[in-house]
C-alpha positions as CSV (number, residue, x, y, z in Angstrom):
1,X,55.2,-14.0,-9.3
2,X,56.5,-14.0,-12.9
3,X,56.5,-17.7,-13.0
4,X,52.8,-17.9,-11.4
5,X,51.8,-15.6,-14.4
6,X,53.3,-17.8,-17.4
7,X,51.7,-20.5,-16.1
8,X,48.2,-19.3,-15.7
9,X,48.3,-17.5,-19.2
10,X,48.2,-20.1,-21.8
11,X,44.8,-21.4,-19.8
12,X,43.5,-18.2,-20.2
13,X,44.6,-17.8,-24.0
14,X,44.8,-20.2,-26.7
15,X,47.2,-20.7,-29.2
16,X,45.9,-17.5,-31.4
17,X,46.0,-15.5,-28.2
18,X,42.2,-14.8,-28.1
19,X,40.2,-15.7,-24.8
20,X,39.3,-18.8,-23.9
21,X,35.8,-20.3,-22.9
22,X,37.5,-20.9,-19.8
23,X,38.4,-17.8,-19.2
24,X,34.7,-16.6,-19.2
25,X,33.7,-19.2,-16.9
26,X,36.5,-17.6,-14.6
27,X,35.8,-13.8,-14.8
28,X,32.1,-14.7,-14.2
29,X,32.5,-16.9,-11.3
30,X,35.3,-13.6,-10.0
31,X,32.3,-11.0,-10.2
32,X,29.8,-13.8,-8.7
33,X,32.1,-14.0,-5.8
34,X,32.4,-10.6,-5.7
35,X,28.9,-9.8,-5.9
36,X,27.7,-12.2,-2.9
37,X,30.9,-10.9,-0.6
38,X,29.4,-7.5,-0.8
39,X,25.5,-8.3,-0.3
40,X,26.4,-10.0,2.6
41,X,28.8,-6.9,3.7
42,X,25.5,-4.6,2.9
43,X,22.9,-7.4,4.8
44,X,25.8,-7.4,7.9
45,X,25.7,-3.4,8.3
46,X,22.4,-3.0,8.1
47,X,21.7,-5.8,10.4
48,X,23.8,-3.9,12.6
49,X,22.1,-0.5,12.4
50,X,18.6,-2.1,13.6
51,X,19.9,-3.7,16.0
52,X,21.2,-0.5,17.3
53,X,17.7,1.5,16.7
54,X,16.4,-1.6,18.6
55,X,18.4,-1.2,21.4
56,X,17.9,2.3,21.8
57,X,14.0,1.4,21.4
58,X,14.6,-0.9,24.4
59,X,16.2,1.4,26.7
60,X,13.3,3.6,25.9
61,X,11.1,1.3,27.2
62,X,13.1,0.8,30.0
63,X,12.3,4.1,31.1
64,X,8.8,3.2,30.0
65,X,8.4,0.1,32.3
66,X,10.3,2.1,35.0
67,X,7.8,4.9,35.7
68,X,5.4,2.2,35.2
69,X,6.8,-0.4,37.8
70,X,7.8,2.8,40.3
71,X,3.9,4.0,40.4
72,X,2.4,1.2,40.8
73,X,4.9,0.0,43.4
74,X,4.6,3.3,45.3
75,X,0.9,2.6,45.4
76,X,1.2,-0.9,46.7
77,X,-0.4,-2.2,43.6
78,X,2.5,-4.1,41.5
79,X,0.8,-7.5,41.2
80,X,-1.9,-5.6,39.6
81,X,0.7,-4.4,37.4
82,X,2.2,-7.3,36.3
83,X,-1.0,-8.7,35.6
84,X,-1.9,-6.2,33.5
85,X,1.7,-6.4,31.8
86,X,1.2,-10.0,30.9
87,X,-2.9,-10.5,30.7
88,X,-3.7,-7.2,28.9
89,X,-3.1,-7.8,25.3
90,X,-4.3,-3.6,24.8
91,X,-1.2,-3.2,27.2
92,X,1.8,-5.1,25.6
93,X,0.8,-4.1,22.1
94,X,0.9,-0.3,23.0
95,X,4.3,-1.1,23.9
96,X,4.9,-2.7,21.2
97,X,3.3,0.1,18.8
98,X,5.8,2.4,21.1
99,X,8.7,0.6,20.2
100,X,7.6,-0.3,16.5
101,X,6.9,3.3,16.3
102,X,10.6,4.8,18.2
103,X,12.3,2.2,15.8
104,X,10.7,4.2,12.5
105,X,12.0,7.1,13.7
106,X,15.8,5.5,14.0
107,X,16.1,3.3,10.7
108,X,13.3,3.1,8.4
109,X,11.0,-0.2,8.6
110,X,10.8,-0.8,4.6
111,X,13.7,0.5,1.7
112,X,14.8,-0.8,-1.4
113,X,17.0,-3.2,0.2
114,X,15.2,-4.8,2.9
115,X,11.8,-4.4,4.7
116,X,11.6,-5.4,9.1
117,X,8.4,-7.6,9.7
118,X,7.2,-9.1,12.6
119,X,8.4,-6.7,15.7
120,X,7.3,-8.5,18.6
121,X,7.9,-8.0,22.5
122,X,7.3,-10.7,25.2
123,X,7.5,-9.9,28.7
124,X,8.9,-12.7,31.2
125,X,9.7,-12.4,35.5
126,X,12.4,-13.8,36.3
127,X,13.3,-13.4,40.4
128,X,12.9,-9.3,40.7
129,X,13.7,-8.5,37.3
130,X,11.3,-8.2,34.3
131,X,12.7,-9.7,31.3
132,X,11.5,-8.1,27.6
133,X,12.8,-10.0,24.0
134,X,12.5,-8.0,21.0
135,X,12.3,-9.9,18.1
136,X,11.4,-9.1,14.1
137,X,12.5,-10.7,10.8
138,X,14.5,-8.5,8.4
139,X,14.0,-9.8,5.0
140,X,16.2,-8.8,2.3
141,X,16.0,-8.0,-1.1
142,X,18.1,-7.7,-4.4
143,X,17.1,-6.1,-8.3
144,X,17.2,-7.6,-11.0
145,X,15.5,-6.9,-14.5
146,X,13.4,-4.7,-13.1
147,X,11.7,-6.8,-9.5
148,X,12.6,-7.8,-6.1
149,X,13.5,-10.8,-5.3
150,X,14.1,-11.3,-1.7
151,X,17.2,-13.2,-1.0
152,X,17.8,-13.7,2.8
153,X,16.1,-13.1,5.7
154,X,17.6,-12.8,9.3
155,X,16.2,-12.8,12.9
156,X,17.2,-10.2,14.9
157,X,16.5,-11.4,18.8
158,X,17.4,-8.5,21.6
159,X,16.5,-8.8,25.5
160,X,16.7,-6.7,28.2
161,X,16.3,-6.9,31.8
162,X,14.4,-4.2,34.3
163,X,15.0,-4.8,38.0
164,X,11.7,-4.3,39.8
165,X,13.0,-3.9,44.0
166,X,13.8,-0.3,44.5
């Protein structure tokens, strides 16, 4: 270790032992570095705790679809239903408001930091199962001198699956 140190010291100090331009260039690429590893730390956890408010959103509406499917199955109308699930635009964006509006509840839709845009279900039947994706854009933002300026933005994509036989 001693040996790594003497040699790395005279390129961080000239002969008159002040710093070096070099050595400016290296303690600012350090807190660059630095910097980016922990925005995308803070853009992974955050990703992460939508996600989860999404997928408790989705088991909500689950439960939603459920009691929906179950009624109109017990009155022998469930083409009718999935008519209405995937010609009705009134329909899937009451869902959708339902979910948007569960989701606010769990992790706020617009901070300092980020802001979700976009939430979005589709509906697909696939065999005896109805298939929902979730998807919304979560675009990021960091501060400097005073604005935003946004920096990344990431998809988040979740599906679900209700079975439809009882």
């Amino acid at each position: 270790m001693d040996k790594a140190i003497t040699k790395i010291r005279p390129a961080l100090r000239n002969e008159k032992g002040e710093i070096t331009f070099y050595t400016c260039f290296f303690v600012v690429g350090v807190v660059m570095l630095i910097s980016f590893l922990l925005l995308y730390a803070s853009v992974q956890i955050n990703v992460i705790n939508i996600r989860n408010g999404a997928k408790m959103e989705l088991n909500n509406l689950t439960a939603s679809i459920y009691a929906d499917t179950y009624r109109s199955q017990r009155e022998v109308n469930y083409e009718e239903y999935m008519r209405t699930l995937y010609s009705s635009a009134t329909y899937t964006q009451q869902l959708e408001r339902t979910v948007r509006d569960g989701l606010a509840t769990k992790v706020q839709l617009s901070t300092d930091d980020y802001r979700i845009r976009n939430i979005r279900l589709a509906f697909n039947l696939t065999g005896d199962k109805v298939e929902y994706v979730f998807t919304c854009d979560v675009e990021f933002y960091i501060s400097m001198f005073g604005n935003r300026y946004p920096t990344i933005t990431r998809n988040v994509r979740l599906t679900g699956y209700h079975n439809v036989k009882f």
